[in-house]
C-alpha positions in Angstrom: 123.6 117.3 141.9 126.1 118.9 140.2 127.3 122.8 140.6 126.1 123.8 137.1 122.3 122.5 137.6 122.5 124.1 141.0 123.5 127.2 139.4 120.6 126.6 136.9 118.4 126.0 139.3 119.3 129.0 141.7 119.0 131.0 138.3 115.6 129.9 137.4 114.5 130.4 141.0 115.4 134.1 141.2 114.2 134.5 137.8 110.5 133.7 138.1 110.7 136.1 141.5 112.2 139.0 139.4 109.7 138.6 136.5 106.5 139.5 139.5 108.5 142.3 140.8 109.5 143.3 137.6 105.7 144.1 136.5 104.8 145.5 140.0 107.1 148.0 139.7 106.3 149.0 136.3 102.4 149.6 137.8 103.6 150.9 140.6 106.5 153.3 139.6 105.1 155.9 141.5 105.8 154.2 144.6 108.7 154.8 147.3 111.9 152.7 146.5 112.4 152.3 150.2 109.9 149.6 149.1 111.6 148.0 146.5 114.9 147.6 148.3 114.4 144.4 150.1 112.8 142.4 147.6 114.7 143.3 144.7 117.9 143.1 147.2 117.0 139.3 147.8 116.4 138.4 144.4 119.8 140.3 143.6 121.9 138.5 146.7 120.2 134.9 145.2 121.6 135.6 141.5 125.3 137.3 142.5 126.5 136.3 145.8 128.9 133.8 143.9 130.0 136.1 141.7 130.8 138.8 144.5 132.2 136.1 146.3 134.8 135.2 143.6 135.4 139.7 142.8 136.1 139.9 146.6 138.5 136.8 146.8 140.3 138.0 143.7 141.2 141.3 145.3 142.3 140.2 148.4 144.6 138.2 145.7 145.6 141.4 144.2 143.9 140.1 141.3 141.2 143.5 140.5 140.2 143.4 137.2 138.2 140.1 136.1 134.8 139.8 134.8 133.7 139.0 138.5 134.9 142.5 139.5 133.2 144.2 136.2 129.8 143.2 137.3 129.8 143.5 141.1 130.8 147.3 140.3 128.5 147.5 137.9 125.1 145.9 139.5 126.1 147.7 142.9 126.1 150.8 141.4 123.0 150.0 139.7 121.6 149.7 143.0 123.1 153.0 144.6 121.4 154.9 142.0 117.5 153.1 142.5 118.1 151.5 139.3 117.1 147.8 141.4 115.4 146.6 138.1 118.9 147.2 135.9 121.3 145.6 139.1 119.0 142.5 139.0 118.9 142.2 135.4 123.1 142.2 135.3 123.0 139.5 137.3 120.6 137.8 136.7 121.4 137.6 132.4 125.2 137.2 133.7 124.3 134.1 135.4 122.3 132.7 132.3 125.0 133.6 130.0 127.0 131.4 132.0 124.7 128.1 132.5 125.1 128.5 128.5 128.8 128.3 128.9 128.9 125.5 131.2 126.3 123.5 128.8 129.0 124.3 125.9 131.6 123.6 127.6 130.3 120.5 128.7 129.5 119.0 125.4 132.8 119.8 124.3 134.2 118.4 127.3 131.8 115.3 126.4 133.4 114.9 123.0 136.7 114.5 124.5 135.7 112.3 127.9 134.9 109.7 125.4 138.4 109.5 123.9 138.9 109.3 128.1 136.8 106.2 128.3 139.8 104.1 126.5 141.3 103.5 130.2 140.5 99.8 131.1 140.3 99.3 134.9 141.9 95.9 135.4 143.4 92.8 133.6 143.2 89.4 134.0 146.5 88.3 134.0 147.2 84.3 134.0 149.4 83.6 137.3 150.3 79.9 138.1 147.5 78.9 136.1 144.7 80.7 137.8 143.3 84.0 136.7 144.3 87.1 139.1 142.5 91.0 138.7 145.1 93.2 138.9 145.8 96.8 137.8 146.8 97.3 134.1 150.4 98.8 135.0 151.1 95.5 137.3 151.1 93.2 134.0 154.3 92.6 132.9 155.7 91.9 129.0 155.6 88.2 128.1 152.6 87.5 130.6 149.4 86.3 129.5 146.0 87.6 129.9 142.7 87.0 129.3 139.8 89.3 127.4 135.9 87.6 127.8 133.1 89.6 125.9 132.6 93.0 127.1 136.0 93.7 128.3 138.2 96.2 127.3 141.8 94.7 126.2 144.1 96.0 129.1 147.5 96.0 127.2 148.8 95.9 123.7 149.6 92.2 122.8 149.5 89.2 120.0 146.4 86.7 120.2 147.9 83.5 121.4 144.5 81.6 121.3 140.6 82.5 120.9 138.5 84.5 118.2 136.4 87.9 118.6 135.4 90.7 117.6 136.3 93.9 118.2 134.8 97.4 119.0 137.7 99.7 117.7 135.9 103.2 117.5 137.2 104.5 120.4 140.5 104.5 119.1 139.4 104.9 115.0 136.1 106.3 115.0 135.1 103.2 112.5 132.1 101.6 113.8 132.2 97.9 111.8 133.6 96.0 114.5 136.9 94.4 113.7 137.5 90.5 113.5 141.2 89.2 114.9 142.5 85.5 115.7 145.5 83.8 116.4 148.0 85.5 115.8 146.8 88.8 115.6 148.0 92.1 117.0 145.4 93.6 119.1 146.0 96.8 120.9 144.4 98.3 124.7 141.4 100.8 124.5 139.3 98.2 122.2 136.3 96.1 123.1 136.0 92.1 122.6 132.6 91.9 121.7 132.0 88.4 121.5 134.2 85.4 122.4 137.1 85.2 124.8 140.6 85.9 123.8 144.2 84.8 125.2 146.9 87.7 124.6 150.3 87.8 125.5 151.6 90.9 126.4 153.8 93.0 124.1 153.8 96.3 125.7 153.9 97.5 129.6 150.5 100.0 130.7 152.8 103.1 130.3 154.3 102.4 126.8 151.1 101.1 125.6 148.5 102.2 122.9 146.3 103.7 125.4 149.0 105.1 127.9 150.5 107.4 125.3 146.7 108.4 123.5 145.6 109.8 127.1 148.7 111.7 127.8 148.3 113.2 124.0 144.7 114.0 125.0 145.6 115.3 128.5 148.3 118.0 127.4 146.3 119.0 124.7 145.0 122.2 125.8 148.3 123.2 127.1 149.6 123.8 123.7 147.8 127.2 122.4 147.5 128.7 119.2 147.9 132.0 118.5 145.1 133.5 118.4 144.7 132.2 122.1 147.8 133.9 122.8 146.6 137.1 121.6 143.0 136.8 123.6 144.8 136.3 126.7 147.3 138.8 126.4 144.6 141.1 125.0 142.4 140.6 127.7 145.0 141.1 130.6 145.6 145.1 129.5 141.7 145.3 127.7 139.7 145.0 131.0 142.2 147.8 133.2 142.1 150.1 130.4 138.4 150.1 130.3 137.9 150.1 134.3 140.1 153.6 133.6 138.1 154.9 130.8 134.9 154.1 132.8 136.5 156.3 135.5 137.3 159.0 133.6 133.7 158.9 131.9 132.2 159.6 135.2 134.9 162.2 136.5 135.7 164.4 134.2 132.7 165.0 132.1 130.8 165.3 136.6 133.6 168.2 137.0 133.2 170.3 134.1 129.1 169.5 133.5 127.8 168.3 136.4 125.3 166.0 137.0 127.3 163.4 138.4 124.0 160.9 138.5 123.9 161.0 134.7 127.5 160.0 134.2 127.8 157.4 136.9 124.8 155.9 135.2 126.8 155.6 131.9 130.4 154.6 133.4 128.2 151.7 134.7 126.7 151.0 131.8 130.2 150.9 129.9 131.5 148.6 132.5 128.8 146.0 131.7 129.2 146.5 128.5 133.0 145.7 128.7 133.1 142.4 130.0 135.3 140.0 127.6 133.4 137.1 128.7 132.4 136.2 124.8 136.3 136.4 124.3 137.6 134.8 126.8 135.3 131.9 126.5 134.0 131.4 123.2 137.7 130.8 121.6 139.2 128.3 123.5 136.1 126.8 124.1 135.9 127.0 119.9 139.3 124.8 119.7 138.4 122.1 122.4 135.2 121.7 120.7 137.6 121.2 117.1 139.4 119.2 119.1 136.8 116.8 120.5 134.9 116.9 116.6 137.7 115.5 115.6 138.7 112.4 118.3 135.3 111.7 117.4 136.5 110.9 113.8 139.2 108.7 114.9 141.9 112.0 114.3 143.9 112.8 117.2 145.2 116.8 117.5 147.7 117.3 120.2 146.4 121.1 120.9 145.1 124.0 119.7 148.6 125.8 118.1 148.2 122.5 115.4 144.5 123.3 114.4 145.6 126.2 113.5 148.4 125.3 111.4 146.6 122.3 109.8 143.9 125.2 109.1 146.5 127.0 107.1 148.5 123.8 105.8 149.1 123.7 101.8 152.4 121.8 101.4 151.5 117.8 101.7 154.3 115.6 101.5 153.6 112.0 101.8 155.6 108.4 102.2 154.7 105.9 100.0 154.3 102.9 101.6 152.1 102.1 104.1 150.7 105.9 103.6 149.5 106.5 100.2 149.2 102.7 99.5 148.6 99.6 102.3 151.6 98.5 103.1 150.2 95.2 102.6 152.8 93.3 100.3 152.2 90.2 98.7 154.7 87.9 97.0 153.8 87.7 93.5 157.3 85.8 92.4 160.5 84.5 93.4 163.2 83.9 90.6 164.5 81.4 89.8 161.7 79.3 90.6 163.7 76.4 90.8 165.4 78.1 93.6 162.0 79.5 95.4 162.1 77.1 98.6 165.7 78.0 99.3 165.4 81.6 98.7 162.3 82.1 100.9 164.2 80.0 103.5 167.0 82.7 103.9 164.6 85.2 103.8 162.9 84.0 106.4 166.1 84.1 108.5 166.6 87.4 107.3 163.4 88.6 108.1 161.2 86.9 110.9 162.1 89.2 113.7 161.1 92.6 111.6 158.2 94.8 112.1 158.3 96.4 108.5 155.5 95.7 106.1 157.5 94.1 103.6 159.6 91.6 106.1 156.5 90.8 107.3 155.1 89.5 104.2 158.3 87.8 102.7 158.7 85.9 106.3 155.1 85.0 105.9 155.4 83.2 102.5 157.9 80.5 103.9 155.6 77.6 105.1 159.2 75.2 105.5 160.9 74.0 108.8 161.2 77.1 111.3 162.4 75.8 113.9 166.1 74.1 113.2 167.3 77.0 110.9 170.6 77.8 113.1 172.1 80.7 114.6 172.5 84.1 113.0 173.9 87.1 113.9 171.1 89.8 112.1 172.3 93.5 111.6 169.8 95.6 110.0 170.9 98.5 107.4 168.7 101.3 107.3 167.4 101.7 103.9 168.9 99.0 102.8 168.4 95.6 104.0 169.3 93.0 106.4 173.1 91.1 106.7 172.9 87.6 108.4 176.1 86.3 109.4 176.0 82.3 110.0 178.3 80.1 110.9 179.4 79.2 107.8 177.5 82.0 105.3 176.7 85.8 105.0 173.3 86.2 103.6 171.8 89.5 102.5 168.6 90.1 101.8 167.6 93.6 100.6 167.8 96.4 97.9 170.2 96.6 94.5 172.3 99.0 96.8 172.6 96.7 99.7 174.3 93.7 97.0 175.9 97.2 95.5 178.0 97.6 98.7 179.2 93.6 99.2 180.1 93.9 95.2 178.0 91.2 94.2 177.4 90.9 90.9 174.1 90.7 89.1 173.2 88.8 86.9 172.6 90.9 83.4 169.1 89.6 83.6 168.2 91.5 86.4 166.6 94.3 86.8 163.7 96.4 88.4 160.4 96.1 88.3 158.9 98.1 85.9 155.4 98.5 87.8 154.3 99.5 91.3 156.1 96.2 92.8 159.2 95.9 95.1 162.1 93.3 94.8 164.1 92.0 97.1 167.6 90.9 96.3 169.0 87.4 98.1 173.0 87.1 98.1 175.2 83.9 100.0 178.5 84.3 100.7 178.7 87.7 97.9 177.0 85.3 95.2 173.5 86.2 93.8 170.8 83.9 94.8 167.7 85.3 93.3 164.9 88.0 94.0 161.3 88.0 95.7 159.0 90.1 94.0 156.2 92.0 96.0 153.2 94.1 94.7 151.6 96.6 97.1 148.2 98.3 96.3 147.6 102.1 96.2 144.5 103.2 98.9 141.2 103.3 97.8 140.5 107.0 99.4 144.1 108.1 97.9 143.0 109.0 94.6 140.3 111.4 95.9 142.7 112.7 98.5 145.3 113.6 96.4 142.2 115.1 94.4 140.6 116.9 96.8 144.3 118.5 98.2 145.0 119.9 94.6 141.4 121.3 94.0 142.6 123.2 97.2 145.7 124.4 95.1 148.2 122.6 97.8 151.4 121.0 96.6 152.0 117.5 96.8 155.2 115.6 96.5 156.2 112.1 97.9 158.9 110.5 99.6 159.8 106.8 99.2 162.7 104.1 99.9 161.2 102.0 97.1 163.0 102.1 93.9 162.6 104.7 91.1 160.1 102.4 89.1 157.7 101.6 91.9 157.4 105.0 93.0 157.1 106.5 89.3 154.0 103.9 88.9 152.9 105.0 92.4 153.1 108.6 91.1 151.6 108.7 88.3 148.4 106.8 89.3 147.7 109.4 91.9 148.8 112.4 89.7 151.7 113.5 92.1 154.1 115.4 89.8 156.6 115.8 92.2 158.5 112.8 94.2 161.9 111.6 94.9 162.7 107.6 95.3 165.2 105.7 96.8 165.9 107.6 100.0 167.6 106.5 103.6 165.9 107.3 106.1 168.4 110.3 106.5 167.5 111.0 102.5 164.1 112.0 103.8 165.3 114.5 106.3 167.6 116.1 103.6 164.6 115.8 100.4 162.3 117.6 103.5 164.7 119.8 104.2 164.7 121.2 100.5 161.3 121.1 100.5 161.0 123.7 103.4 163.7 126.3 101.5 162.0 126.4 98.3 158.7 126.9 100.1 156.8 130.6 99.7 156.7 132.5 103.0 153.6 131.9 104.8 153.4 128.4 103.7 152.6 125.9 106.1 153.8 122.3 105.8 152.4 119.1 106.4 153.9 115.4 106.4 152.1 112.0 106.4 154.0 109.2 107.3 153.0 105.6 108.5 155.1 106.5 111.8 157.5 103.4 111.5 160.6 104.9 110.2 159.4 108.5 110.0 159.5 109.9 113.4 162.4 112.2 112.2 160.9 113.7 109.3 157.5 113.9 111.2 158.9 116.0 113.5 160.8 118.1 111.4 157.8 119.3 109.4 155.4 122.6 110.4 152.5 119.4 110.9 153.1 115.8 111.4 150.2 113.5 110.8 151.0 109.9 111.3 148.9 107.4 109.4 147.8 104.4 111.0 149.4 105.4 114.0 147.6 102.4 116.1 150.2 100.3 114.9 153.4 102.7 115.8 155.6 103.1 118.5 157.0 106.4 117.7 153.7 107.4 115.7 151.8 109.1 119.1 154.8 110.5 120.4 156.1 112.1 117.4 153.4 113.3 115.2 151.1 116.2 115.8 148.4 114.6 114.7 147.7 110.7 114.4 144.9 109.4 112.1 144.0 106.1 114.5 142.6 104.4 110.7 143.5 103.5 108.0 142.3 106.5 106.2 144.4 108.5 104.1 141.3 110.8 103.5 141.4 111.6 106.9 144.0 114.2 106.6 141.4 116.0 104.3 138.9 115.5 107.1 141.2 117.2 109.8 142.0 120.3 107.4 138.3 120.7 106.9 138.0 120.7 110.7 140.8 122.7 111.2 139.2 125.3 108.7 136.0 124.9 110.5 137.4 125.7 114.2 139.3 129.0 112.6 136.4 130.0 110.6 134.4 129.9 113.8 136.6 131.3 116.3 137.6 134.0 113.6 133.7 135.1 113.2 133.6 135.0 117.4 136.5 137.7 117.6 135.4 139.6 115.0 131.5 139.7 116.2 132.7 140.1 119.5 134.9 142.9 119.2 132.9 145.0 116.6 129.6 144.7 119.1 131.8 145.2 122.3 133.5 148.7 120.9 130.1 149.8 118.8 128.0 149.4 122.2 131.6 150.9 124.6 131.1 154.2 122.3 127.0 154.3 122.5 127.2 153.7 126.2 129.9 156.6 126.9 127.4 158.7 124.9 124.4 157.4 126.8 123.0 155.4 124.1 120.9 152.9 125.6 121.2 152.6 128.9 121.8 149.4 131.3 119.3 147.3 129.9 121.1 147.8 126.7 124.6 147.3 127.4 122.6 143.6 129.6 122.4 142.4 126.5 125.1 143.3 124.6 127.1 141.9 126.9 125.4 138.5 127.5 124.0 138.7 124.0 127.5 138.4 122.3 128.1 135.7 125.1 125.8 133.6 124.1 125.7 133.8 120.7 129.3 133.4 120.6 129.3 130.2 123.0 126.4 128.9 120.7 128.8 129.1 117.8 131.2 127.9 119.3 129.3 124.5 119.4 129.3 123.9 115.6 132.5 123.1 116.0 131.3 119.7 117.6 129.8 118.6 114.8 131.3 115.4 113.3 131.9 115.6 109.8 130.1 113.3 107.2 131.7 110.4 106.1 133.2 110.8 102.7 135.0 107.8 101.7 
């Protein structure tokens, strides 16, 4: 059994004997309280003697002034006075107040456990041609393993053989299982649903998909915000300053008045009502709960300090390919088309080792020989292309600015494409060969993104490598008035850097980048979101935030999440703090007594924890 349904349990227990007693002595008030004592005392030992456990363990650790200390003092001086009905009642409402809290605290923890279920316990890894279970991190790169249906995929790899389908929400959120074949990249934390798979390994344990996602997950509530910040360094001066009030309450006002019962009875009171539980709780447990709503729409937020600023964000700047449109190139022509098979041929060579979207899809139009191609040296220039140096040839395959810097000379028919496309310039030996032509499509959920982010009154600019043309077409579709084309790598970091000097103060920035080749910039803004970051190496490790889809609309989502969690944690400290001093100044005046300040206490508490939950809620789909 667990320690929260014992405490439950123990709670209930004591309750239904307090509720008896409780009517008893209301008929019988008349009645001695010698009594009372040992009933009520057994019912009050039952509902606190963990909590004056924990007050007296804390002061031998010379740390005094904790909620545990707050309401020992308060419910054993309810009991020095004969108030047994009051002492109970602290405890007792204490203790329920806290069975809320660990039911909050547990679905929030829930929400985030399941992103913790990703772990696969063991592989089957192909060993001298019969299958061994080992341990995940004992696999090594290049070995072969194998999936069957209801397995979780151990390690990142490439489908060598077999079909399935896969359960990807623990990673994405999407439910509609995704198909993959030979040939396939298929990453750890997913499900085969059907089928058996063969995978060679791409990735060791550690530097896998699911390696990196749990550490991300793990450290997350390390990182606060600051509004955490100011709770805990609020509460660390708040409680002594009221333990010293509540002195003074009973002292000075005995000395020069008298009636010493009177103001005990009130310094008690304002003790109880004191206690920052609904503080101290309800706010982080407000962020872990936005935390957990959102791994449970596929969007990943390293900690609490990055709600908030994604809360606050309203400068988005965006990459182009691969971000704002799929990254999923297609040839549409190759000039001269007399030349096609040749040209496609060096590309290949050019381009068959490359991750990037638009290597990928120029390698995968060459159906020729693949095999007897020779030897070549392959340098890659950022933002510019790829040299291969033969035995006999140079060939370059890449931008206008790549051919720009071996001075070969275009042709006067050349020139860019005038629509959202990309072209791909093929040189031998500094003479022009001929171009490749590709065509990339804009998102679906872009259009209502970009939308959405200006109805918001953010500013939205984009960065892209791709040529003046293709961005302009890019652009205007999506109604981005602001973008810069044809930037290095290092072009970004300088355009970003601009971007940050002629923001207003207060202005929070956010970039979205596909995490292949913008780990720099990413890091550099106030946010980094990485899009599609299940496909990325540097994506998890340098973003902020990763979106593990492929939806652009996400970053909307986690803003409106973002929002949510402040709004709610903002209306907890605010509630909190304008019932906690209200209810401090009517107890020092002895407004209400203790079964007043019982409730304001554990009132707030649970209202505040209760709160708190909405901020589980998963948002609707909206795309």
């Amino acid at each position: 059994m667990s320690k929260n349904k014992k405490r439950l349990i123990r709670t209930l227990i004591c309750l239904g004997v307090y509720i008896p007693l409780f009517i008893l002595k209301i008929i019988f008030a008349d009645t001695a309280w010698q009594v009372w004592l040992a009933p009520f005392l057994l019912v009050y030992l039952g509902a606190s003697y963990d909590v004056l456990f924990k007050a007296g363990r804390n002061i031998l650790r010379g740390k005094i002034f904790d909620e545990n200390f707050l309401m020992a003092i308060a419910s054993i001086g309810a009991f020095v006075l004969g108030e047994f009905l009051e002492g109970c009642a602290v405890m007792l409402f204490y203790q329920i107040g806290e069975c809320f809290q660990s039911y909050a605290v547990g679905k929030s923890r829930e929400s985030v456990t399941k992103l913790m279920d990703i772990r696969p316990d063991v592989a089957r890894v192909v060993r001298d041609g019969n299958e061994e279970i080992v341990e995940p991190d004992e696999v090594s790169v290049g070995e072969i393993i194998v999936v069957r249906a209801g397995d979780k995929i151990p390690l990142d790899g490439i489908v060598v053989d077999g079909a399935c389908h896969l359960n990807t929400s623990a990673l994405t959120g999407e439910s509609k299982p995704l198909a993959v074949s030979i040939g396939d990249q298929v990453l750890s934390g997913t499900v085969c649903l059907d089928g058996k798979l063969t995978i060679s390994v791409e990735k060791e344990f550690y530097d896998g998909t699911v390696a990196k996602i749990l550490d991300m997950v793990e450290n997350a509530s390390v990182k606060k915000a600051k509004v955490e910040n100011f709770i805990s360094v609020f509460s660390k001066y708040y409680t002594p300053v009221v333990v010293i009030c509540a002195l003074t309450l009973f002292l000075i006002p005995s000395l020069f008045f008298g009636g010493w019962l009177v103001w005990a009875e009130r310094a008690l009171t304002f003790l109880v009502v004191s206690c920052p539980c609904a503080l101290v709780i309800s706010v982080p447990l407000g962020f872990f709960g936005g935390i957990g709503g959102a791994g449970s729409s596929g969007i990943l937020i390293k900690g609490a300090n990055y709600v908030e600023q994604l809360a606050k964000a309203n400068v988005f700047v965006f990459d182009k390919t691969g971000t704002l449109t799929k990254g999923e190139f297609s040839v549409v022509a190759v000039e001269p088309s007399d030349k096609r098979d040749e040209i496609l041929r060096y590309a290949y060579i050019c381009e068959r080792d490359s991750n990037h979207p638009i290597a990928k899809s120029v390698a995968n139009e060459y159906f020729g020989e693949k095999d007897n191609l020779g030897e070549y040296e392959i340098t890659e220039i950022a933002g510019k292309g790829v040299v291969a140096k033969g035995k006999d040839e140079i060939v370059l395959c890449g931008n206008l600015a790549l051919l720009k810097d071996y001075e070969v000379a275009i042709p006067s028919g050349e020139k860019l494409s005038d629509n959202s496309q990309t072209t791909v310039y093929m040189a031998i030996n500094g003479v022009f060969l001929g171009s490749i032509t590709l065509a990339d499509t804009v998102r679906e959920d872009a259009f209502k993104t970009i939308a959405e982010l200006k109805k918001q009154g953010s500013q939205i600019y984009m960065l892209t490598g791709d040529d003046c043309n293709s961005a302009k077409k890019v652009a205007q579709k999506l109604g981005v008035e602001n973008y810069k084309s044809g930037l290095l790598p290092q072009d970004k970091m300088t355009a970003l850097e601009e971007i940050i000097r002629n923001k207003k103060q207060g202005d929070v920035m956010c970039f979205v980048g596909d995490g292949i080749n913008d780990a720099p910039v990413i890091m550099r803004a106030d946010v980094g979101v990485s899009m599609g970051g299940i496909g990325s190496d540097s994506a998890i490790e340098a973003s902020d935030a990763v979106l593990m889809h492929d939806k652009i609309y996400g970053v909307v989502t986690a803003k409106k999440i973002a929002k949510k969690t402040m709004r709610i944690v903002t209306q907890n400290i605010i509630f909190a703090l304008l019932v906690k001093f209200s209810a401090l100044v009517l107890s020092a005046f002895g407004v209400g007594g203790m079964w007043y300040a019982v409730f304001a206490d554990v009132g707030v508490s649970v209202l505040a924890i209760l709160n708190s939950m909405r901020t589980l809620k998963k948002p609707k789909e909206e795309i």
